[in-house]
Structures are given as structure tokens and as C-alpha cells.
TIKERO-890140 format. One record per residue (C-alpha): residue number from 1; residue in one letter; x, y, z. Coordinates in steps of 0.2 Angstrom, whole numbers. Layout:
BEGIN
+------+------+-------+-------+-------+
| resi | resn |    xx |    yy |    zz |
+------+------+-------+-------+-------+
|  NUM |    A |     X |     Y |     Z |
...
+------+------+-------+-------+-------+
//
This chain:
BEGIN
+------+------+-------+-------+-------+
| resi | resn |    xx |    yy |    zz |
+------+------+-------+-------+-------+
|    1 |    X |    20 |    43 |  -133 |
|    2 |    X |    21 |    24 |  -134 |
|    3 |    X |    24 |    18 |  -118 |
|    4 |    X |    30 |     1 |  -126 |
|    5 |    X |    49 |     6 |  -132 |
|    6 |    X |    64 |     0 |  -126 |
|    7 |    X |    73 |     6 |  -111 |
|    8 |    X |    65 |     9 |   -94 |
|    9 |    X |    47 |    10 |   -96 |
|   10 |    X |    44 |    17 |   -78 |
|   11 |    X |    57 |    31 |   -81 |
|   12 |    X |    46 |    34 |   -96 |
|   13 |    X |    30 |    34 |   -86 |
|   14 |    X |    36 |    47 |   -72 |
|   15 |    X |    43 |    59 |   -85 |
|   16 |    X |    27 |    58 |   -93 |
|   17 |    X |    18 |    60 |   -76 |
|   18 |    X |    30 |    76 |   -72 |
|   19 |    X |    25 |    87 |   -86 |
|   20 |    X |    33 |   102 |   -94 |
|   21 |    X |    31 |   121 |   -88 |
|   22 |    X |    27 |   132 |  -100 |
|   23 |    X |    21 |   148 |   -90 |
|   24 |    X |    15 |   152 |   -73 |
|   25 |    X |     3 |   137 |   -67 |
|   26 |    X |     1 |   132 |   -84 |
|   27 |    X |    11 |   113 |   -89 |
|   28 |    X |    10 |   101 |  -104 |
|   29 |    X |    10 |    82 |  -104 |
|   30 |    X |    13 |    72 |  -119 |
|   31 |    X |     1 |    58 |  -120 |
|   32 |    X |     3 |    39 |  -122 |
|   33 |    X |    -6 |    23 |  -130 |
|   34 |    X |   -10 |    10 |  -121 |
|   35 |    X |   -21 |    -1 |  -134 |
|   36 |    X |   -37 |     9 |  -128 |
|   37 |    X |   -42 |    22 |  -142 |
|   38 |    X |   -41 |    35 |  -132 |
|   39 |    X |   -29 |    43 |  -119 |
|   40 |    X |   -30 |    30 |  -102 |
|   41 |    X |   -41 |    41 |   -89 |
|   42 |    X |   -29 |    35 |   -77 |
|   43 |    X |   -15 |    47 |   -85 |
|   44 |    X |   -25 |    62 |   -85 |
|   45 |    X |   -27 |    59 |   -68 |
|   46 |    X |   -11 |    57 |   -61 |
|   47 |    X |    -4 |    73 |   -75 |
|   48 |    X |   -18 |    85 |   -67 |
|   49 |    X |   -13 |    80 |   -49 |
|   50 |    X |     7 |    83 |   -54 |
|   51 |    X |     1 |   101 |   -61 |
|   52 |    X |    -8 |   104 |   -44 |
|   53 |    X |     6 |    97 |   -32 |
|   54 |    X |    17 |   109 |   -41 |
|   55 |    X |    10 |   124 |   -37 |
|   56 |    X |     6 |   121 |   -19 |
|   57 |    X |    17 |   126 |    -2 |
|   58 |    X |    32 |   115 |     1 |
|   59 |    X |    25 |   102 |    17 |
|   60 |    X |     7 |   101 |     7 |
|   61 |    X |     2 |    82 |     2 |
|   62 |    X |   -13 |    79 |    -8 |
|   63 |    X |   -29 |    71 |     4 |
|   64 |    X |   -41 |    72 |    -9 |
|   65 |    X |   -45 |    74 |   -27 |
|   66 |    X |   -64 |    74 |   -37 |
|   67 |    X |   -62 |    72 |   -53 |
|   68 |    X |   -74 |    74 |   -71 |
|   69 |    X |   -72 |    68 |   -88 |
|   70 |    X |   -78 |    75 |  -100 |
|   71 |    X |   -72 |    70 |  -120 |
|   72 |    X |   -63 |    56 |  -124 |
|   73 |    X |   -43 |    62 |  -127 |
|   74 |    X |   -34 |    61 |  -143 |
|   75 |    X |   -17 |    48 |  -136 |
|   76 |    X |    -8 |    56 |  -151 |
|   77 |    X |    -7 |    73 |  -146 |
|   78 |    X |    -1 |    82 |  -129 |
|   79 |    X |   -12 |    89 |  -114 |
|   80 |    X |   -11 |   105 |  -109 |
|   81 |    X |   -14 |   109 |   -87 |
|   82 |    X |   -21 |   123 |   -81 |
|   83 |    X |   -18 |   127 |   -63 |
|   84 |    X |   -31 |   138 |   -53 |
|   85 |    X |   -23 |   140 |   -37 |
|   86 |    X |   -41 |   144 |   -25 |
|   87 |    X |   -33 |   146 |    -9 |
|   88 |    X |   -20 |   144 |     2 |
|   89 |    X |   -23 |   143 |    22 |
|   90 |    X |   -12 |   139 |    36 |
|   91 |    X |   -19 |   120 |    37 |
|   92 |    X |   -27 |   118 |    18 |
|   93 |    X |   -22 |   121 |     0 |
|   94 |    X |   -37 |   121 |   -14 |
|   95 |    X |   -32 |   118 |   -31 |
|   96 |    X |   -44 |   117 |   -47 |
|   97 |    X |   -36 |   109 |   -64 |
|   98 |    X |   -41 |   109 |   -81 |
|   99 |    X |   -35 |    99 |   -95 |
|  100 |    X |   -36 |   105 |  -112 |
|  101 |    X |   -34 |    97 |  -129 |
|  102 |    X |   -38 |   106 |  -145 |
|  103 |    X |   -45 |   121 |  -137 |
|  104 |    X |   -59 |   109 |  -129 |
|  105 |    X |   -58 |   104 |  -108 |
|  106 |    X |   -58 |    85 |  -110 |
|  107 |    X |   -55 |    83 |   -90 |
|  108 |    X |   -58 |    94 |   -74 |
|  109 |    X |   -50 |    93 |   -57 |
|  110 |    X |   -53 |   100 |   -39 |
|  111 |    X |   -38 |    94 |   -29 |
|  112 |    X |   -35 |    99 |   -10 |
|  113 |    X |   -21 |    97 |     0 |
|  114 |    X |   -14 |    98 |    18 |
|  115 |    X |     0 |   100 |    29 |
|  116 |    X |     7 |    85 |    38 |
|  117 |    X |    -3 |    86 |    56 |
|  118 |    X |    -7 |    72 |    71 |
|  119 |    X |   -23 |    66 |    73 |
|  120 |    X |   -35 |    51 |    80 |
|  121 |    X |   -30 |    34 |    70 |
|  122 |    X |   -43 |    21 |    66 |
|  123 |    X |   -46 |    10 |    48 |
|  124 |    X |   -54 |    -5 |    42 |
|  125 |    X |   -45 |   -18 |    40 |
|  126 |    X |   -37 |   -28 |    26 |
|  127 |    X |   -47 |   -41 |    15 |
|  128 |    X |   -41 |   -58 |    20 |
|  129 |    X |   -35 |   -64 |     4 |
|  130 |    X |   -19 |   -72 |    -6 |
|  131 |    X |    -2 |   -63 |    -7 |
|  132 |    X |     5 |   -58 |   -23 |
|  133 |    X |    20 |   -70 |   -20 |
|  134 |    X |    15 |   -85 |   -34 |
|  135 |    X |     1 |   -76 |   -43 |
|  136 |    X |     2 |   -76 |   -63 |
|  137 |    X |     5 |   -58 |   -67 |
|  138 |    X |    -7 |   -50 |   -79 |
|  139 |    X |     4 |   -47 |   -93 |
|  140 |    X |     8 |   -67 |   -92 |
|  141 |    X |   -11 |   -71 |   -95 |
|  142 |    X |   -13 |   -56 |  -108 |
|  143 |    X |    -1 |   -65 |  -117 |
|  144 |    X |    -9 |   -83 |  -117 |
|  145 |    X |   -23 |   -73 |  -125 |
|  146 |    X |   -13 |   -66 |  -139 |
|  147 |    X |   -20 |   -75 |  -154 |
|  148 |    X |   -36 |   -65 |  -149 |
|  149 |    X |   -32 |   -49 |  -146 |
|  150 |    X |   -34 |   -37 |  -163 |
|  151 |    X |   -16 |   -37 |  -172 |
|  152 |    X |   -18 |   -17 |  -172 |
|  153 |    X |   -16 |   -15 |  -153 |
|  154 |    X |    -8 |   -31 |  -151 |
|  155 |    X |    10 |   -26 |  -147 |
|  156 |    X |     3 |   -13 |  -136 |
|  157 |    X |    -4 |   -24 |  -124 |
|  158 |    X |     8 |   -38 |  -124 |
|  159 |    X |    21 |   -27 |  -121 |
|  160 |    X |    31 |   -23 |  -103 |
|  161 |    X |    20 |   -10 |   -93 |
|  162 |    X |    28 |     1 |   -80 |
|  163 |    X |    16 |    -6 |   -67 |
|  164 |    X |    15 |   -25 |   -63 |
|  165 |    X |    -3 |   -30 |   -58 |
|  166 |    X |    -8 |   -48 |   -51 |
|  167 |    X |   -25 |   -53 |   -50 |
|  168 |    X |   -34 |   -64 |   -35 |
|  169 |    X |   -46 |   -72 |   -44 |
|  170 |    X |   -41 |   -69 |   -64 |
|  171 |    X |   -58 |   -69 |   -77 |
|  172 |    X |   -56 |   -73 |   -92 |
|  173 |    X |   -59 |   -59 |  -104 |
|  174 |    X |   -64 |   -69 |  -117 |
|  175 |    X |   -77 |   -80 |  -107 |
|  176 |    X |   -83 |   -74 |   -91 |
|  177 |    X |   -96 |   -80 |   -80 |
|  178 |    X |  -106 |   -71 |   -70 |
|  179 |    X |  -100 |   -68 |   -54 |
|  180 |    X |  -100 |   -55 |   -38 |
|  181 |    X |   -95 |   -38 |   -41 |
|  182 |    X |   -78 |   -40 |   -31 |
|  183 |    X |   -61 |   -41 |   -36 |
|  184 |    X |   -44 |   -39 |   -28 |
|  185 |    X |   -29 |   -36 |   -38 |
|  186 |    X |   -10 |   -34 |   -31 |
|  187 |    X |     0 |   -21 |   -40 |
|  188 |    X |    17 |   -11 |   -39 |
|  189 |    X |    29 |    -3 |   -48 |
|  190 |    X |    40 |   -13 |   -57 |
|  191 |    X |    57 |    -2 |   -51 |
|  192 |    X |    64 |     8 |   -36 |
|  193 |    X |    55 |    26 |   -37 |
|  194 |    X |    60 |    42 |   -29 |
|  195 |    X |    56 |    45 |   -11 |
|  196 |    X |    45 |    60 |   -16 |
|  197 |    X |    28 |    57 |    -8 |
|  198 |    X |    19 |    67 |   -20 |
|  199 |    X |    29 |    58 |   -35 |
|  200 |    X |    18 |    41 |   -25 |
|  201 |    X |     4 |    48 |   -24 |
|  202 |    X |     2 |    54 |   -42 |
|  203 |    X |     9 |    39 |   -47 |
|  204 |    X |    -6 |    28 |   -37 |
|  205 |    X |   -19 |    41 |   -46 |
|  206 |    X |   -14 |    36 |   -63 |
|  207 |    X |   -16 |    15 |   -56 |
|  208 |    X |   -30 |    17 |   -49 |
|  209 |    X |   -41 |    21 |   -65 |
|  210 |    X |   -36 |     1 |   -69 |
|  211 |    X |   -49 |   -12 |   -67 |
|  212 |    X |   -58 |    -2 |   -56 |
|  213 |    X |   -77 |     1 |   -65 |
|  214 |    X |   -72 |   -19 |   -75 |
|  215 |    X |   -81 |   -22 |   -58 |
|  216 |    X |   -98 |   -17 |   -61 |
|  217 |    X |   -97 |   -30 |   -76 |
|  218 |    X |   -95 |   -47 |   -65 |
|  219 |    X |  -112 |   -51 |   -61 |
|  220 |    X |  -118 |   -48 |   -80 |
|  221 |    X |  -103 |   -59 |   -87 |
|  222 |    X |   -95 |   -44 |   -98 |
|  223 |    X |   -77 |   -36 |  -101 |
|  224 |    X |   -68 |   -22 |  -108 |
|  225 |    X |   -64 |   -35 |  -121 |
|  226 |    X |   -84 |   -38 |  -129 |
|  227 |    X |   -84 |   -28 |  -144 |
|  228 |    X |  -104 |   -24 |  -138 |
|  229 |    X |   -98 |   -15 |  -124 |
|  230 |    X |   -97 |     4 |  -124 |
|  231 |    X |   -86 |     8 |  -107 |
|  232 |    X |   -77 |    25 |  -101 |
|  233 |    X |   -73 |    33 |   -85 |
|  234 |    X |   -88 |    47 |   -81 |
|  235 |    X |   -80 |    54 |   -64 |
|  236 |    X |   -66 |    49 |   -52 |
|  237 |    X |   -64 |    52 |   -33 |
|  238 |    X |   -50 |    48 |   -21 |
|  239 |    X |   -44 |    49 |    -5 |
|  240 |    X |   -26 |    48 |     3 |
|  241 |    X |   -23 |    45 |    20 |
|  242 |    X |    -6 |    37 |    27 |
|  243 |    X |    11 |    38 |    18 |
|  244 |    X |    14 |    23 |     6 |
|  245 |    X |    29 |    18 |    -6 |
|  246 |    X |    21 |     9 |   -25 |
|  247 |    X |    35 |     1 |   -28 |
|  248 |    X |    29 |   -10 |   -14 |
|  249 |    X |    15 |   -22 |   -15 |
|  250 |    X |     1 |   -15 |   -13 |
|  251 |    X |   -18 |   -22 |   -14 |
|  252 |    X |   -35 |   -15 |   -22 |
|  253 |    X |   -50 |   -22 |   -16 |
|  254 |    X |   -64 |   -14 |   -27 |
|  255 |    X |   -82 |   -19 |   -26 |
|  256 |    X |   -98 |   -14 |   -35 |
|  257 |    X |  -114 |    -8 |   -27 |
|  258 |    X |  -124 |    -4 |   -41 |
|  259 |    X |  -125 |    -2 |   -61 |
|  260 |    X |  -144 |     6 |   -67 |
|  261 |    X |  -144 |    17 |   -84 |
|  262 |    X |  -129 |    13 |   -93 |
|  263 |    X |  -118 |    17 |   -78 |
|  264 |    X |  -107 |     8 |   -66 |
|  265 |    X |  -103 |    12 |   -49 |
|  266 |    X |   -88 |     8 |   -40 |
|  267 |    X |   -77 |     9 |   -24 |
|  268 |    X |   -59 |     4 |   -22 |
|  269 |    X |   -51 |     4 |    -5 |
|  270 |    X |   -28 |     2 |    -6 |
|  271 |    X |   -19 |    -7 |     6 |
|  272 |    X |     0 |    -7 |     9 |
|  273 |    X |     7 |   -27 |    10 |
|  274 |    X |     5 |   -24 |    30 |
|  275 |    X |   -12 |   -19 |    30 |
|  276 |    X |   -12 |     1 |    34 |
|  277 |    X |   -25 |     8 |    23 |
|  278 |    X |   -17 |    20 |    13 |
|  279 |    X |   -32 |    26 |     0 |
|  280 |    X |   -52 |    27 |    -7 |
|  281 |    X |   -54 |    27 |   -22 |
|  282 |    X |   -74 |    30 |   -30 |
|  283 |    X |   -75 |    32 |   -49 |
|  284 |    X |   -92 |    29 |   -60 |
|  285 |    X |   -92 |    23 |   -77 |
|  286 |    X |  -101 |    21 |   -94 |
|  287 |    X |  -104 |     3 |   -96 |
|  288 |    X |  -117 |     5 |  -111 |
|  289 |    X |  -121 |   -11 |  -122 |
|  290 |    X |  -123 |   -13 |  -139 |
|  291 |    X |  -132 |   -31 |  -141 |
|  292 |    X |  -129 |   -38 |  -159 |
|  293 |    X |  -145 |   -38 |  -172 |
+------+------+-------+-------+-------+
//
């Protein structure tokens, strides 16, 4: 499925997130393009966590989710969900999902979720950086770029996405410069969603795989966009915490410890406009180059 089509490209996204049932704990998904080759890790994501959410009790919000990727996803073809339902206590549901294309598990999931209880409240606070109000969205600066971009994916990058994304501190894909592995980027959903907490938080699963391991590139001045770069999402981890709405502005402040043998680290922390820390987010990546010779 092509994202880029006429007519409400949210509405798209969240059937596509919802997923089809097709027996007892078993859903499809169709897949979309996105310009990248290969089906976007961050859809997988947010389809196996739909799958999961909809087998546990009613009450039952996810709190965590650890993630592998294991082959590269064909974006023309659908994804099949299997739901392995663990164990269900009076506090804690444990859920394990596999995704399956072409008879091969391209993705596994453990997903664990809990009912809603009090507790002891503390958080870090909020990066002190600008507001999204006046910052160029991406697609604006994709744009600029056009010229540059292959005329094969062109139209589906420059096309409207169902999640608007504004960058602190934009780079230059085409010529970066070496810089801190830090980055904050604004982002929300372009449209009202439902007041479904689960639809949010599967929803913030599938943004969170954007720009996240681009991090671990800054201090070696290098893309997604350098045709010597080999990158893809190895593993994904995240951690929900307070209740959140994404169609509200909310912040990503990712940073990069570390990148040694073709991999790159990094950790994402979400914020709501106000400040409540709603989310972690770790995920380590292939960033594998190819010099020229």
C-alpha cells in the first residue's frame, strides 16, 4: 500500500495500523512504501503491538515492548501477526508476536501490558529547546531538496505524510557536518485521532522508528541519503509511561552513546508539549559503510 494517495493519509495510516483478523490471534496487515526499499520498521512495529493490544483484557495498556528485526520486509506484499498470548495475571498481561512474510519471521515481538494502577511519580525533565510553532516542517525541506532526490522514490517522499515532523536543528542530508550525536525533533499527527489509548500508543510505535539511529551518524557527517551507507533497524525497545494524545505536539530528544562495528546505538526519550515524560525509546542499528574505490 502506497501511503501517498489522495484522500486522508492518516485514516489510511490507522486502517493499515488496525489490521485484519483472520483467525484466533492470528491478523494481517498490508504493507506500505515509504521511498525506503523495504517495509518502514516503524510499521511493523506499531502492526505487531495492534495484534498484541488486541488480544489482551479490556483495562490492559501496553508499558513495554522489545523488539527484533530480523529480514528486510517486501513493502509490496502483506504481513501476517501471530499472537502468542503467555500469560494473563491480575496486574500483568505477557504477549509474544511474530510477523511473518513468505513463510520466513522477518520481526519478533515480546510485548507486556498492565492495568491502570497509582504509584510513586517522578521524571526527568524536558530538554530546554525551541517549540514547534515557526519551525520549517520536514516535508517543506524534503522538498527544497527535490532535484536531488532519485526520480524513482521521488513522489514518495515529497508526498503528504500522515505524521508532521519539525526538526530543532535541521542537517542537511546532502551535506552534513559533523556534529554531536543529539537531535530533537517535534512531531504529531496531522488530524484529530480517536481517544483510544491503545490506538496512541501504537501509533507513537510506528513514529518512533523515524530519525531515531540517523543519530549515531552526526559526529561522522553521514545520512540515510549517502549512497555508501548500509543502515537498518537491528532491535527496538520502548517504554510507555503516562497517557499522551499524538495528535498533539510532542517532542523526541534522541542522543547517541556509542557506534563500534557497524552498529549504532541510540536512545530516545517523548515528551508531551507540557513536559510529562510520556516514553523511552532504545533501538540499535546497522549503520555499515561502503567507501567508494
Amino acid at each position: 500500500m502506497n501511503v501517498c494517495v489522495e484522500g486522508n493519509v492518516l485514516e489510511e495510516l490507522l486502517k493499515l495500523l488496525k489490521l485484519e483478523k483472520i483467525e484466533e490471534n492470528i491478523f494481517r496487515g498490508q504493507s506500505q512504501d515509504l521511498g525506503f526499499g523495504n517495509v518502514f520498521g516503524g510499521q511493523v512495529l506499531g502492526q505487531a503491538l495492534s495484534a498484541a493490544s488486541q488480544t489482551v483484557p479490556e483495562g490492559r495498556l501496553a508499558h513495554s515492548l522489545h523488539g527484533y528485526f530480523m529480514r528486510a520486509g517486501d513493502a509490496t506484499k502483506p504481513i501476517v501477526y501471530t499472537v502468542d498470548c503467555i500469560r494473563d495475571g491480575k496486574s500483568f498481561t505477557t504477549r509474544r508476536v511474530v510477523a511473518v512474510q513468505k513463510g520466513r519471521a522477518i520481526f519478533s515481538m515480546s510485548a507486556s501490558f498492565q492495568i491502570d494502577e497509582p504509584g510513586f511519580d517522578h521524571q526527568d525533565g524536558m530538554p530546554e529547546v525551541k517549540g514547534p510553532e515557526g519551525l520549517e516542517p520536514e516535508i517543506v525541506m524534503a522538498r527544497k531538496l527535490a532535484d536531488s532526490i532519485p526520480a524513482g522514490i521521488r513522489e514518495k517522499i515529497l508526498c503528504t505524510k500522515p505524521i508532521e515532523i519539525r526538526h530543532v536543528d535541521p542537517v542537511n542530508p546532502l551535506q552534513p557536518e559533523k556534529k554531536p550525536p543529539v537531535r530533537y525533533v517535534w512531531f504529531r499527527a496531522i488530524d484529530t485521532l480517536p481517544d483510544d489509548k491503545a490506538v496512541n500508543q501504537y501509533l507513537l510505535a510506528y513514529a518512533s522508528d523515524f530519525n531515531l539511529v540517523g543519530t549515531a551518524l552526526y559526529p561522522h557527517a553521514r545520512t540515510f541519503w549517502d549512497p555508501q551507507m548500509q543502515t537498518a533497524s537491528l532491535d527496538h525497545a520502548m517504554w510507555f509511561y503516562r497517557d499522551f494524545r499524538m495528535d498533539d505536539w510532542m517532542l523526541y530528544a534522541m542522543q547517541s552513546p556509542s557506534a563500534s562495528r557497524a552498529r549504532g546505538l541510540a536512545i530516545g526519550r517523548i515528551f508531551t508539549h507540557d513536559g510529562q515524560l510520556v516514553a523511552t525509546v532504545a533501538q540499535e542499528g546497522l549503520v555499515r559503510y561502503h567507501p567508494k574505490k
